[in-house]
N, C-alpha and C positions, 0 to 999 in steps of 0.2 A: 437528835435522836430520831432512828423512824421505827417502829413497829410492824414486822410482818404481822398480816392476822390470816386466818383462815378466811377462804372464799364461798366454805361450802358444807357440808357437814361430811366429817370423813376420820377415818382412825390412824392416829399415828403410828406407822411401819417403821422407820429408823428415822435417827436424828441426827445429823452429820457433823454437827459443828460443836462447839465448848466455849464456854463462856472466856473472854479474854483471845480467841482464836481470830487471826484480818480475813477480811473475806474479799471476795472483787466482787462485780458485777456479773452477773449468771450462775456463782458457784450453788451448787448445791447444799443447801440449809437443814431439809427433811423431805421424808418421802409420806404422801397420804396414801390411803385406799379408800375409794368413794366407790360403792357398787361394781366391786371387784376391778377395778380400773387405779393404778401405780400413776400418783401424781407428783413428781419433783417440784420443790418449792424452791424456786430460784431467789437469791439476793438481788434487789433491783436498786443497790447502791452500795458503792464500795464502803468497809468501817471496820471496826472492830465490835464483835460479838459482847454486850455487856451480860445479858440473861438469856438465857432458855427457859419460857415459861411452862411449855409442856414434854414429855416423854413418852418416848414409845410404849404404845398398848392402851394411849390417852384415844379421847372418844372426841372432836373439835366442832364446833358450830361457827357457822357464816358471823364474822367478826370476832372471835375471840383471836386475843394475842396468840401467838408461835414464838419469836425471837425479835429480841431488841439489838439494835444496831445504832452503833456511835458513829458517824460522820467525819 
């Protein structure tokens, strides 16, 4: 399993993916806004999607989970 987490403190804008969904490497996961600035949060390993822990209009702090990823 790996865990994306947030890097930074910023608001979730959309969420692209669904639990049960494969993803690759670089697909787009979710979009942040940190200080009016559109951040893509890229998968940085292929798997399939088990959870989305947050949803758009969510508020994210440096370390909390985003989405989990099966291997």
């Amino acid at each position: 399993m790996s865990t994306v987490t947030a890097e930074l403190v910023a608001s979730v804008l959309s969420v692209s993916v669904t639990p049960g969904q494969r993803v690759e490497v670089g697909d787009e996961l979710l979009l942040l806004d940190s200080m009016k600035m559109e951040i893509p949060v890229l998968a940085e390993v292929a798997g399939v999607v088990t959870d989305v822990v947050i949803k758009a209009g969510d508020t994210v702090r440096d370390g909390d989970p985003l989405v989990v990823i099966k291997r």
